[in-house]
N, C-alpha and C positions, 0 to 999 in steps of 0.2 A: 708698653711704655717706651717711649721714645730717647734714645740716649743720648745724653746730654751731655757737652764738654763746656766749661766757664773758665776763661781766661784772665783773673784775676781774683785773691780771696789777699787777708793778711792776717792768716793761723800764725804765723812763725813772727809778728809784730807782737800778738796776745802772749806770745809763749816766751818770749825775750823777755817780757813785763812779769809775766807769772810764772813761773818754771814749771809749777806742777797744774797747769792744765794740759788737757791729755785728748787728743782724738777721739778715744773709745771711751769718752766718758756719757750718761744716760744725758739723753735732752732735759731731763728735770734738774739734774744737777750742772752741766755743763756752763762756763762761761763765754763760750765760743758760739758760734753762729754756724760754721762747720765743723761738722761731728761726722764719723764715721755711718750713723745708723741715720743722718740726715742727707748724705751724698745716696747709701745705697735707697734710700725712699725717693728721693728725687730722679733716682736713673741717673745719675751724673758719673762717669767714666771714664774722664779726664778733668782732675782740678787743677790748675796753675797755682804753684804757693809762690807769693812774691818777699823777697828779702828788704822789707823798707826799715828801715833804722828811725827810732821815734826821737824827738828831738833832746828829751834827756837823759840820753845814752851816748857814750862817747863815739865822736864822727870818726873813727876810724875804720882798718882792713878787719883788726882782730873783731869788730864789732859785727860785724857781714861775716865773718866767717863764721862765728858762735850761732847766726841765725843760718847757717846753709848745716853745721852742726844736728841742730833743733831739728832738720828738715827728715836728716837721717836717719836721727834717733828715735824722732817722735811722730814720724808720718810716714816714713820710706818702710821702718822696721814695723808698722803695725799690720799683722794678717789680710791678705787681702785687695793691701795698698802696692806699685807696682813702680818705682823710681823710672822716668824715663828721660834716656840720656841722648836715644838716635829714634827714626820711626819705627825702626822693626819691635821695639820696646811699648810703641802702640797700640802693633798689631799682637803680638805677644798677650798685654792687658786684656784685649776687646776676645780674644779667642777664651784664654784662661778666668772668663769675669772676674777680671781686677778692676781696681780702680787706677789709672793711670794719674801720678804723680808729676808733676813737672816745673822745676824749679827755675825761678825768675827772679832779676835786682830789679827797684825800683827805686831810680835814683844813685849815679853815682857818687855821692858825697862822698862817703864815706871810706873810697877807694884812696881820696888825694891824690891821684893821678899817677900810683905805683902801677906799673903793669903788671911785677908780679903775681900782686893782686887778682886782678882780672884773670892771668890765667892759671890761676889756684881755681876760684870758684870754678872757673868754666871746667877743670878737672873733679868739682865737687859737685857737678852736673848744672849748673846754670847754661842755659840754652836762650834766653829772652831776655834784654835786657831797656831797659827806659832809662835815658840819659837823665834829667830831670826830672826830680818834685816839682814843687809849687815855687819852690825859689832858685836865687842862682847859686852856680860850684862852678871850680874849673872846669867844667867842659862844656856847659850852656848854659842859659837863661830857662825858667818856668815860666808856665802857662800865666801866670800871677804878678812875674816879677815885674815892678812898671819900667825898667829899663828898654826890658823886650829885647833883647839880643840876643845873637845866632850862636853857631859853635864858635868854642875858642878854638886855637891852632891843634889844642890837646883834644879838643875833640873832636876835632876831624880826625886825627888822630887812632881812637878811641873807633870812631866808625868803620875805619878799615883794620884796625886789631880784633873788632868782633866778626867784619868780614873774613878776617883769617883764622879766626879760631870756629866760625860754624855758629856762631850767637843771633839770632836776629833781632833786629834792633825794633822797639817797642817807642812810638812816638805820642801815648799820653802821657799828658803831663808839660808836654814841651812848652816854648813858645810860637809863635807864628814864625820869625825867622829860622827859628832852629831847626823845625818843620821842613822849610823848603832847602835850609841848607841840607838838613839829612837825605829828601826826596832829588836833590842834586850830587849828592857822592854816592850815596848807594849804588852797590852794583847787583843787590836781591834785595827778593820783594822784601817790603817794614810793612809793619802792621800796628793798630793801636789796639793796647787789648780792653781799656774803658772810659768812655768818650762816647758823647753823643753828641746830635747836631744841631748845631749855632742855629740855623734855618729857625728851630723848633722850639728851643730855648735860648736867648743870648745871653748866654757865660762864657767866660774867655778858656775854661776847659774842656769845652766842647767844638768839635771840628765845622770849623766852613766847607762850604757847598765845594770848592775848589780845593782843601784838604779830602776829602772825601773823594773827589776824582781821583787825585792823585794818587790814593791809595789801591782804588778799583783799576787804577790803570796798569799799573805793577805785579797786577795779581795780590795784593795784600788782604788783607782783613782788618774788620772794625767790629770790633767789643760793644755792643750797647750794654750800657752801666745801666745800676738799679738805684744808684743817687739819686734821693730824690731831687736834690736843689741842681742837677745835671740836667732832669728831665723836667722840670716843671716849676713856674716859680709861684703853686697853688699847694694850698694844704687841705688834703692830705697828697700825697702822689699816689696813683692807683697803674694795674697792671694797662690800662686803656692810655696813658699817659707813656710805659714803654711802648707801646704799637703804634704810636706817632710816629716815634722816632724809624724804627723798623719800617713803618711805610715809608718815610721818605728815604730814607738808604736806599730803598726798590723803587723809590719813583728814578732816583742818581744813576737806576742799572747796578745795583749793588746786593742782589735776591741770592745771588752765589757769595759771596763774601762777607754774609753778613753773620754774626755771633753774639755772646754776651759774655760779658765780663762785670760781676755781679758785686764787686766791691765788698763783701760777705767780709766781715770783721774788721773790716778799715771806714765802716759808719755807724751812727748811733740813733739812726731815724731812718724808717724805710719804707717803700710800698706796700701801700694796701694790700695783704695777699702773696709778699713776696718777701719774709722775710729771714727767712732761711735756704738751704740748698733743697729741700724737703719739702716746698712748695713751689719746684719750676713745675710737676704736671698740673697746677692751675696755670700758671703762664703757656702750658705747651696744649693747656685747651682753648685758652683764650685766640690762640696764633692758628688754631684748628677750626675755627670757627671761621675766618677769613679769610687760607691759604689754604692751599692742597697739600695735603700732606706731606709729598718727597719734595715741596719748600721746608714747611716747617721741620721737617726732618734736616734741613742743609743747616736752618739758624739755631737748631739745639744743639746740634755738633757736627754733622757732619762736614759743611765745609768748613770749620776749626782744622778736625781731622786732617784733612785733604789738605787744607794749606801745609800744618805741620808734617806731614807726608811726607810730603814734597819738597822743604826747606831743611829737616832736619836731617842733619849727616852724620 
């Protein structure tokens, strides 16, 4: 089995809302989409938990902190699971078969523009962050918002405080300004961790042909999602519907940079075939069937791996 890293889930979104669901609970009982016994079936060896604050929860720090809380409690402390904070925490997981834990914001609303904030979590191990949801905050515009504007002053800001604290910065979700304003400060690679391509489907959270470069240019990476209304505006979405998008990333020159980030608890409708972590080796045969292996070996995870490697300090 081929091991897998996926660069977006929102476990710690379901656990904000329900306290007691639990990692280690059985697939029959479980209300979660990632489960313990569905990462170790799928080969997945690195999950990203991202910290998204649901809209009926109060927009503040203390709110983000209870979910980096959740992360510690309820994923970090479960057997087997492996918090990682720098890359030797990687290698450490992948030697010891752990499951590599890796905590990420999504969306800074809920910061208000306290830096404290920000560098509490990043001490609470947030390593990846996405400035933007779907709408706007102090520091940018969403993918959504019809204004469409770039960073504020707070969030250029914001780009070089997570350049200083070692965060990389995560541009789904954005908007198109905010996008190039980030791919304009940056001084290390960004990456989007779920997002597919405009090309293939046009939805405005999904990346142009010229977002896409950008990213390959930098050395970054791009997440193809398992959304289905991401990937296809047909029903049902099937796993041949993610391999569009995957070829054309590799038509871009994007065969090294490319990954997935599987939205796993942040949808309520999913691909044919793909709808837990316990069903990528059907996706990791589908991608076998029309890549050579040490490709398909780079978009299950290895080059996730590799980027994070190399970016985490």
């Amino acid at each position: 089995m081929l091991p897998v890293a996926d660069l977006h889930c929102d476990v710690l979104c379901k656990m904000a809302r329900n306290p007691d669901l639990a990692l280690e609970a059985s697939e029959e009982t479980s209300e979660l989409d990632v489960t313990k016994a569905r990462l170790a079936a799928g080969g997945v060896g690195l999950q990203v938990f991202a910290i998204y604050i649901p809209a009926e929860l109060p927009m503040r720090p203390e709110t983000a902190l209870r979910e980096a809380e959740l992360f510690w409690s309820k994923v970090a402390a479960v057997p087997g699971m492996r918090p990682v904070r720098r890359a030797a925490d990687l290698e450490e997981a992948a030697r010891n078969g752990q499951t590599a834990a890796l905590l990420s914001l999504e969306g800074v609303d809920s910061l208000q523009g306290q830096w404290w904030a920000l560098q509490l979590l990043h001490r609470l191990g947030v390593r990846l962050l996405g400035i933007a949801w779907n709408n706007a905050n102090w520091a940018c515009d969403g993918a959504t918002e019809p204004r469409g504007a770039g960073l504020t002053r707070d969030g250029r800001r914001l780009v070089r405080e997570c350049e200083n604290l070692g965060i990389l910065i995560d541009v789904s979700h954005l908007s198109e300004r905010g996008f190039w304003d980030v791919a304009e400060l940056a001084g290390r690679p960004f990456f989007a961790s779920h997002s597919n391509a405009r090309a293939i489907r046009d939805h405005p959270r999904n990346l142009t042909d010229d977002q896409l470069k950008a990213i390959l240019a930098v050395d970054g990476l791009v997440g193809i999602t398992f959304v289905p209304w991401f990937l296809t505006d047909r029903e049902p979405a099937t796993i041949d519907d993610v391999l569009r998008h995957v070829e054309h990333v590799c038509e871009l020159g994007g065969e090294n940079h490319l990954a997935f980030g599987s939205d796993f608890d942040g949808i309520d409708r999913y691909v044919n075939g793909l709808a837990h972590p316990g069903q990528y080796p059907a996706l990791a045969e589908a991608l076998l069937a029309r890549y050579p292996e040490p490709l398909v070996s780079g978009f299950l995870g290895g080059n996730a791996r590799r980027f994070l490697s190399r970016n985490l300090r």
